[in-house]
C-alpha positions in Angstrom: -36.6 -79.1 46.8 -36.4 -78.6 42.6 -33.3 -79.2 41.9 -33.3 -76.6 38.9 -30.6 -73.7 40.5 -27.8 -76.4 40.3 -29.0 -77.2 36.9 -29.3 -73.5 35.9 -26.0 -73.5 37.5 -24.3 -75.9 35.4 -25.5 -74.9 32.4 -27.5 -78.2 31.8 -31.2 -76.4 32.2 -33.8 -76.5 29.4 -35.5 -73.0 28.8 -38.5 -72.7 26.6 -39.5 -69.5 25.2 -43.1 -69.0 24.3 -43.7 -66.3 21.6 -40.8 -64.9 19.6 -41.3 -61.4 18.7 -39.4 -58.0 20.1 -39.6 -59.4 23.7 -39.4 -63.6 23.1 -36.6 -63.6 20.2 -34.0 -61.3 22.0 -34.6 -63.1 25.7 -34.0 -66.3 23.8 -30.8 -65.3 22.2 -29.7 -64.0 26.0 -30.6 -67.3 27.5 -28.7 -69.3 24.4 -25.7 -66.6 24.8 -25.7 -67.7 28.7 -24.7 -71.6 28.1 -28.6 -72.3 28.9 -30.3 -74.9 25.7 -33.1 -72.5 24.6 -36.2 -73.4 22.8 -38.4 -70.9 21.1 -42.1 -71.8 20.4 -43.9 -69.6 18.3 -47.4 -70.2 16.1 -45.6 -68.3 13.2 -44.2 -71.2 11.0 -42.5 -68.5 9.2 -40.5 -67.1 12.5 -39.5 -70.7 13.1 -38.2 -71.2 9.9 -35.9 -67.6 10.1 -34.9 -68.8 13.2 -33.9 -72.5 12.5 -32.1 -70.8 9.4 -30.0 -68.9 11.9 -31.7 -65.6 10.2 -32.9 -62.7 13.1 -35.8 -60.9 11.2 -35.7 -58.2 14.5 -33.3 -55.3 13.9 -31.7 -55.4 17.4 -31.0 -59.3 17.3 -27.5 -60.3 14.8 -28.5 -62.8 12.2 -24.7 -63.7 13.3 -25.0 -64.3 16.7 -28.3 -66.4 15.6 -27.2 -68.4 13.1 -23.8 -68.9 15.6 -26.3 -70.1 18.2 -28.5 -72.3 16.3 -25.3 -73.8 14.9 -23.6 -74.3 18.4 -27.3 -76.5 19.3 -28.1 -73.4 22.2 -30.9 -72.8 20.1 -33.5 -74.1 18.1 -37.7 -73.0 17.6 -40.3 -75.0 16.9 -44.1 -74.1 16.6 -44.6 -78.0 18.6 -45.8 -77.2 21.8 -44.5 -81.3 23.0 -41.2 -79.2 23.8 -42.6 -77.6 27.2 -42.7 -81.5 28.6 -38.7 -81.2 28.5 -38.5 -77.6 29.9 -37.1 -76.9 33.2 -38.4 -73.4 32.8 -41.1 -71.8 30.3 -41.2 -67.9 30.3 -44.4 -66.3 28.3 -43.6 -63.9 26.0 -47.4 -63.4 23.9 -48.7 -60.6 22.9 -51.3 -58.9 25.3 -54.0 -56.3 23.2 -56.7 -54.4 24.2 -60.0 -55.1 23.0 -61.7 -52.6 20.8 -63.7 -52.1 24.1 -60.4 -51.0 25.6 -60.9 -54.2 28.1 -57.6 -56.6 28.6 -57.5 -59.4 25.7 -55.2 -62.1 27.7 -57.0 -64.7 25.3 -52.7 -65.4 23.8 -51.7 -65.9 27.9 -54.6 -67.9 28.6 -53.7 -70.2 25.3 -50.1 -70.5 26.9 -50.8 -71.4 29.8 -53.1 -74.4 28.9 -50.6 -75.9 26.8 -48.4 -75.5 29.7 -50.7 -76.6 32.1 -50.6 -80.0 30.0 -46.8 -80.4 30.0 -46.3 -79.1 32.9 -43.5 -81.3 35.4 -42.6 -81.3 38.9 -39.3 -78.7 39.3 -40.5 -76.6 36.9 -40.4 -73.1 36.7 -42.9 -70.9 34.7 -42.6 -66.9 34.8 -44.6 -64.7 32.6 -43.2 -61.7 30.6 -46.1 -60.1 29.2 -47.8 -56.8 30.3 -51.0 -57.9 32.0 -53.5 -56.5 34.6 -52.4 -56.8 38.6 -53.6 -60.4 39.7 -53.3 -62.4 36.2 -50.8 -64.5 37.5 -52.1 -65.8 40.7 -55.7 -65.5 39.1 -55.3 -66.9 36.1 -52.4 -69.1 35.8 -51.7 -70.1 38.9 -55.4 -72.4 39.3 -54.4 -73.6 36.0 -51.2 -75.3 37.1 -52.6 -76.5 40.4 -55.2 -78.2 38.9 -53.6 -81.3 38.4 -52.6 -81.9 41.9 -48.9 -79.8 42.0 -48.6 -77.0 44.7 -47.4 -73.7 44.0 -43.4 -73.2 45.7 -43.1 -77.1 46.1 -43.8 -79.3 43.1 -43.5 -76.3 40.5 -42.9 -72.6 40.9 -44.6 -69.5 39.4 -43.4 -65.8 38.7 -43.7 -62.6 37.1 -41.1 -60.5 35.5 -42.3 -57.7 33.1 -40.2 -57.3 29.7 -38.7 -54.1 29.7 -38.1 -53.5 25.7 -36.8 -50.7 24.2 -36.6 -51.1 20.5 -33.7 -49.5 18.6 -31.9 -48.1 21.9 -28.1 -48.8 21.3 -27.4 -47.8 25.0 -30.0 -50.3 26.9 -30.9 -54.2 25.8 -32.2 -56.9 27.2 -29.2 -58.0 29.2 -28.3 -54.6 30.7 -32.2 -53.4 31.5 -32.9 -53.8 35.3 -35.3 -56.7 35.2 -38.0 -57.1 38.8 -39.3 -60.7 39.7 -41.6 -61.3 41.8 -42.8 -64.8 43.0 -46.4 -66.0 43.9 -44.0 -67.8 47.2 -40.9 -66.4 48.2 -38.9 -69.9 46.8 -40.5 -68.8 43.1 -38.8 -65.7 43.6 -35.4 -67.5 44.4 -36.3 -69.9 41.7 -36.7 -67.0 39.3 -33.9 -65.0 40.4 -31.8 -67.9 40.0 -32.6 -68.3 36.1 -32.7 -65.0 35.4 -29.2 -63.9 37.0 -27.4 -66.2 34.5 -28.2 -64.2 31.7 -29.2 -60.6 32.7 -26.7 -58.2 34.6 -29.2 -56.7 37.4 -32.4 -58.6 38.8 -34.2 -57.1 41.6 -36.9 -59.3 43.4 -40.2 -57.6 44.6 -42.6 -58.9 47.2 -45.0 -60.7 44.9 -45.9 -61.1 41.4 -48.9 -58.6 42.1 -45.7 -56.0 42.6 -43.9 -56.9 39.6 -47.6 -56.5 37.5 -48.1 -53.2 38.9 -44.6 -52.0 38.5 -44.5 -52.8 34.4 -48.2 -50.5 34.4 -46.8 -47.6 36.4 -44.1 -47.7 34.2 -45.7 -46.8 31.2 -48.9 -45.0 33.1 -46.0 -42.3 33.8 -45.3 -41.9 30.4 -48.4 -42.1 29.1 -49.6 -39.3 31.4 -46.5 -37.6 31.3 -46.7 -37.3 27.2 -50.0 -36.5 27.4 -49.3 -33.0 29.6 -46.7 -32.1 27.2 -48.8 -32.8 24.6 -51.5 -30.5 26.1 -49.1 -27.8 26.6 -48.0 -28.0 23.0 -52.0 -26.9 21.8 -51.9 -24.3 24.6 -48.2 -23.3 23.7 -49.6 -22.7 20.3 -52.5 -20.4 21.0 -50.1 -18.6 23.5 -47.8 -18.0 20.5 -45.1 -19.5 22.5 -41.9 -22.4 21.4 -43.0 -25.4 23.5 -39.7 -26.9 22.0 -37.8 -24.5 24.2 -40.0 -24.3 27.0 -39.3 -27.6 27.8 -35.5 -27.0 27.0 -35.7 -24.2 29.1 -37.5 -26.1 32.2 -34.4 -29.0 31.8 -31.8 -26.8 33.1 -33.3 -27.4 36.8 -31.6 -30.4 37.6 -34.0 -31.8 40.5 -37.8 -32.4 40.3 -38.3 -32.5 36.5 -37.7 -35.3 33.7 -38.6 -33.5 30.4 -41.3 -35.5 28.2 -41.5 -34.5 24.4 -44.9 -33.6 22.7 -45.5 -35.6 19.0 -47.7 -36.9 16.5 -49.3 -39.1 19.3 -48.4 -42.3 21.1 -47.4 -45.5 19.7 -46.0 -49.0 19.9 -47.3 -52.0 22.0 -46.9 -50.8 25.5 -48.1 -46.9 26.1 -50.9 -47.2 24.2 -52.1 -50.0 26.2 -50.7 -50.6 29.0 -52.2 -48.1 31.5 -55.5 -49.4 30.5 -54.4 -52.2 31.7 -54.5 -50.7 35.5 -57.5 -48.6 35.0 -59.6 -51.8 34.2 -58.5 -53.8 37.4 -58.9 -51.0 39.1 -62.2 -50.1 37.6 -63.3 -53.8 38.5 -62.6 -52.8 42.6 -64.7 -49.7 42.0 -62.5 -46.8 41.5 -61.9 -45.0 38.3 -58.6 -43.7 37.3 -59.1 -40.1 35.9 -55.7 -39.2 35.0 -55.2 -42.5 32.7 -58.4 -41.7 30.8 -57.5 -38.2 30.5 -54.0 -38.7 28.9 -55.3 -41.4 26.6 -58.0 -38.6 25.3 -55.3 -36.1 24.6 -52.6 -38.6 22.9 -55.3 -40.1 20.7 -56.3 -36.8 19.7 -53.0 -35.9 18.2 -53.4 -37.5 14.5 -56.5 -35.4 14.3 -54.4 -32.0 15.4 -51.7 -32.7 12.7 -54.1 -33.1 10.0 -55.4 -30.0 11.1 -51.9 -28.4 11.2 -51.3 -29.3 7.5 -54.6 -27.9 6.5 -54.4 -24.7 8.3 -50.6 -24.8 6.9 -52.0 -25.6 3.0 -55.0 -22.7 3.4 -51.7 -20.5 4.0 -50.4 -21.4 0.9 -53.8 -21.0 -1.0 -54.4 -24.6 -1.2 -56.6 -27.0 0.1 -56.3 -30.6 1.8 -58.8 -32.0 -0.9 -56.1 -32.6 -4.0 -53.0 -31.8 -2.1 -49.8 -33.8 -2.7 -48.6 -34.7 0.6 -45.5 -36.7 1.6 -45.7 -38.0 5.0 -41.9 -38.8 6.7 -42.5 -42.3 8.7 -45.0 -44.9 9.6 -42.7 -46.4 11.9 -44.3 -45.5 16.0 -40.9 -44.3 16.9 -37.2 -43.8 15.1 -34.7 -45.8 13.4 -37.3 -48.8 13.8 -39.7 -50.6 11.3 -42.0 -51.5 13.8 -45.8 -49.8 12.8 -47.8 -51.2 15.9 -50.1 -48.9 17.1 -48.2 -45.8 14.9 -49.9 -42.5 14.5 -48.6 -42.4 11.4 -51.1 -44.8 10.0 -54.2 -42.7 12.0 -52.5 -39.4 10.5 -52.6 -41.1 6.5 -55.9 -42.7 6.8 -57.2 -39.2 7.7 -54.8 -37.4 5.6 -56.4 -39.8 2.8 -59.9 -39.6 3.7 -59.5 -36.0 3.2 -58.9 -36.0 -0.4 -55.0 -35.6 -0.2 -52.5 -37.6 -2.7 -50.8 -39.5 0.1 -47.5 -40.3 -0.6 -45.1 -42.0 2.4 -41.0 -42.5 2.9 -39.9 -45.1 5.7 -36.1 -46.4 5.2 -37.3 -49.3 7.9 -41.2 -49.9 6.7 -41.6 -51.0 2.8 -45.9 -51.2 3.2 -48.5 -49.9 4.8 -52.7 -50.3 5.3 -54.3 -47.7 6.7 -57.7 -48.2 7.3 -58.3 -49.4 3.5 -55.4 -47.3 2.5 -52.7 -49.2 1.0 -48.8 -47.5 0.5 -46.1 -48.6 -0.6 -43.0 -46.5 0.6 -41.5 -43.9 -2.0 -38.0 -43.1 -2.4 -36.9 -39.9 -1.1 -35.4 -37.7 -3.9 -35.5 -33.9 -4.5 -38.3 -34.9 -7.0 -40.4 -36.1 -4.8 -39.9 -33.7 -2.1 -40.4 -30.8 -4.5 -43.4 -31.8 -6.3 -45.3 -32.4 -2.5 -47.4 -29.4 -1.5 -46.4 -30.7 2.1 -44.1 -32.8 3.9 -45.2 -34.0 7.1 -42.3 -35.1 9.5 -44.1 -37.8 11.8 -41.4 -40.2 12.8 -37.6 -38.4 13.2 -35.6 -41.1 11.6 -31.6 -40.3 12.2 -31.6 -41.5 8.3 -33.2 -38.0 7.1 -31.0 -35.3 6.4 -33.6 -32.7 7.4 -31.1 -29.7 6.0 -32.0 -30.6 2.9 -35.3 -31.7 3.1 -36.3 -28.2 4.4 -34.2 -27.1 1.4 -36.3 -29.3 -1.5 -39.5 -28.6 0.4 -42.2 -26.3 -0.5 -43.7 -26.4 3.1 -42.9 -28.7 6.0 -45.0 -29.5 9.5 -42.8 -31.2 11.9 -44.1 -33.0 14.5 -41.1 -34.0 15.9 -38.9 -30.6 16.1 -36.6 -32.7 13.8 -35.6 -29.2 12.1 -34.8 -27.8 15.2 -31.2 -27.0 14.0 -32.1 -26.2 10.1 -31.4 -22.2 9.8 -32.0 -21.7 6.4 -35.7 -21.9 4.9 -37.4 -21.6 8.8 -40.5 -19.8 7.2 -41.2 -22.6 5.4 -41.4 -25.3 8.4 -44.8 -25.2 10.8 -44.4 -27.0 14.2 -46.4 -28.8 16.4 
């Protein structure tokens, strides 16, 4: 038997980190925090230098508490991959995209793994962290690391535990989110549970790593689907005449059988975008076709086309036109009080905003730049100037930052996609809601 628990135990365990971003960097500062020597490996030279500078370069990780860690020798990064040969456990934190086919692109896990699968020593533990279709693990990896003559549960030990990220929430971080494991053999599930214990506050183990897969893509299926029906009742809210805003206010007073899911701009970041598709590809490949994930990613996409048609319908009220317009678009961020553009409707909403013939001008406290599609920004600052002289201001991401009272008051016409304005009183005829 691996005699990893007691070294977990003792503090005297060796945990390597593979990618560093909004899932990696954070876990790697909570493993550090925990005692544990933590290595991050990352193919971003520029990440390892931040990092070995004691600088965070992702808002909810302290520069302090970095630069304290790197300085106490709890953690270092290197882009070498020679440090998983002195890791007790390796957790996978890459980036998982879709192909423009909307197929899985596991092409960063695979990469991983075979570097792993090269350094890989009896006791060692290996759990993978990032969103994949059911079966990757035991498919993919697991015939990887067997291949040089180790068996899964005896000589080394494999998992899966989904990252569960929510950038910019004060409230929940990696520490205090529930994490699931689940083991390709019972023992990887100990083995798992053991490492993870030390440094996260709950960890619930599942049946299998199939489980824990599944569980990360129902996750954000619900909320893809879910955003997607409010999103559909906001266009039939609209020809209805009625305030879906307080609709689903109204239908959040019955406090059983309903969790209220806003409508917006569309969906963005690195998970609901992707993630269900995800599922409906595996499931796809065993011969059944998921309906309701298509249909939700149909409506959300469509959004950024129904906001560019709200601000024209809004500028042909006025007299004016898209073609020529001055519009100042309110975030590229995907959602607030982060800088984080991946996947942002925001972009979708400019490009087509540009394309259009508008003057596209943006404001993003947390996002200095932005290409979209060939379109190239820079962010503006936010005075009365450049609120007055726009023919619209688009509200597309509801930074805490804006002070939407007096936005409202500098504008000459506002659509909020948000409901950001929702307690602005004075200067309502000029706003136009999703």
């Amino acid at each position: 038997m691996s005699d990893l628990p007691s070294k977990i135990a003792a503090r005297t365990a060796t945990v390597a980190v593979m990618g560093l971003g909004y899932v990696g960097l954070p876990l790697a500062v909570e493993a550090a925090a925990a005692g544990l020597r933590t290595v991050g490996l990352d193919l971003d030279e520029a990440k390892v230098s931040s990092i070995q500078a004691g600088r965070s370069y992702i808002p909810d990780v302290e520069s302090e508490q970095v630069h304290q860690l790197v300085a106490d020798g709890l953690l270092t990064a290197t882009t070498c991959p020679q440090v998983l040969a002195d890791a007790d456990a390796i957790i996978i934190c890459v980036p998982t995209p879709l192909r423009k086919t909307r197929e899985p692109d596991i092409s960063a896990i695979v990469a991983a793994s075979e570097r792993i699968a090269s350094h890989l020593r009896p006791g060692s533990l290996v759990v993978l962290e990032s969103t994949t279709y059911p079966g990757t693990t035991e498919e993919v990896l697991l015939p990887m690391f067997q291949a040089g003559g180790m068996k899964v549960g005896t000589d080394f030990f494999l998992a899966f535990s989904p990252e569960r990220v929510d950038p910019g929430n004060k409230q929940y971080n990696t520490r205090t989110i529930t994490k699931i494991v689940g083991g390709v053999t019972p023992t990887c599930t100990e083995m798992a549970l053991a490492l993870y214990r030390t440094f996260i506050a709950n960890v619930v183990p599942v049946s299998s790593a199939k489980v824990a897969e599944t569980a990360k893509l129902l996750e954000n299926t619900f909320r893809s689907v879910n955003i997607a029906l409010v999103n559909e009742l906001a266009l039939m809210c609209r020809h209805l005449g009625v305030d879906v805003w307080e609709v689903i206010q109204a239908a959040s007073t019955k406090p059983f059988g309903f969790v209220p899911h806003y409508p917006g701009p569309g969906i963005g970041g690195h998970c609901i975008p992707l993630d269900p598709f995800y599922l409906s590809w595996k499931a796809r490949i065993h011969g059944y076709e998921a309906r309701f994930i298509g249909l939700a990613g149909e409506i959300n996409s469509s959004m950024p086309r129904h906001v560019v048609s709200l601000v024209s319908d809004a500028l042909n009220a006025h007299r004016k036109c898209v073609n020529g317009s001055r519009v100042l678009v309110l975030g590229a961020a995907y959602k607030r009080d982060v800088g984080d553009t991946r996947e942002s409707p925001a972009l979708e909403i400019i490009s087509m905003l540009a394309q259009r013939g508008a003057n596209v001008r943006y404001n993003d406290p947390y996002v200095p730049s932005v290409s979209a599609d060939g379109v190239e920004l820079r962010s503006v600052p936010l005075t009365a100037a450049e609120v007055s002289l726009a023919d619209c201001v688009v509200i597309v991401t509801d930074h805490s930052a804006y002070d939407y009272h007096w936005l409202v008051a500098n504008a000459n016409l506002v659509v909020d996609t948000r409901n950001a304005t929702a307690a602005v009183r004075e200067g309502r005829e000029k706003i136009v809601k999703l």
